[in-house]
C-alpha positions in Angstrom: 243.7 237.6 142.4 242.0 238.1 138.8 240.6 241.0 137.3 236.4 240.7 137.0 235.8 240.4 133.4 234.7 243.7 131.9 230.9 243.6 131.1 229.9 244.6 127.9 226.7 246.3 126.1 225.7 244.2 122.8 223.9 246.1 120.5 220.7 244.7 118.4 222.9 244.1 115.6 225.2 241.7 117.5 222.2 240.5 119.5 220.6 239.0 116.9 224.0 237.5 115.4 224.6 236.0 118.3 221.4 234.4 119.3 220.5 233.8 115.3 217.2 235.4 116.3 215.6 238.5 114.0 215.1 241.9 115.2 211.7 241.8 115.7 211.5 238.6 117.1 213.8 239.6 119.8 211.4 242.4 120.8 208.4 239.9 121.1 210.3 238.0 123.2 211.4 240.9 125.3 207.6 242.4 125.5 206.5 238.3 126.5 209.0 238.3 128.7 211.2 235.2 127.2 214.3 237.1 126.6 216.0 239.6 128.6 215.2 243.5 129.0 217.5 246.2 126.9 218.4 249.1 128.9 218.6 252.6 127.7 221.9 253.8 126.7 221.4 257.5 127.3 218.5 258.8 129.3 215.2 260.2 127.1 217.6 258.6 123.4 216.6 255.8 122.1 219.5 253.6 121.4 219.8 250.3 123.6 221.4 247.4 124.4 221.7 244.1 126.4 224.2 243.0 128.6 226.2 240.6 127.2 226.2 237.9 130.6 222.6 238.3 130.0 222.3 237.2 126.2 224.8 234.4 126.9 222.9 233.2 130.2 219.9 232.9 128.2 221.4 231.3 125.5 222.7 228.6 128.1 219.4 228.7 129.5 217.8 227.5 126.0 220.7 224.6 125.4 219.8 223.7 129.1 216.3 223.3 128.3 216.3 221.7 125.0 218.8 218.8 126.7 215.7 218.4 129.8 213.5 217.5 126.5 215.4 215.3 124.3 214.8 211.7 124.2 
């Protein structure tokens, strides 16, 4: 039997490197709704993050999407 994969907290900084998407787009996208929500890394800080599965399911959800459109 295998070991789950570990999951992992992506900061903005490798958010945005990864999706090729700007800070402050990423946070319209959040408050719309379109990308996932950052959780709080400590309770009343404000540092945050995403789960990794999340930014890569998204990201699989956008190549999905743009290959239901094409020609």
């Amino acid at each position: 039997m295998s070991k789950p994969e570990p999951r992992r907290i992506l900061r903005m900084k490798d958010v945005a490197k990864k999706t090729g998407l700007s800070k402050s787009y990423l946070y319209a996208l959040v408050r719309t709704g379109d990308f996932p929500k950052c959780i709080r890394l400590v309770k009343g800080g404000t540092a945050v993050g995403w789960l990794e599965s999340d930014v890569e399911q998204w990201i699989d959800d956008r190549i999905n999407a743009t290959q239901e459109e094409a020609c």
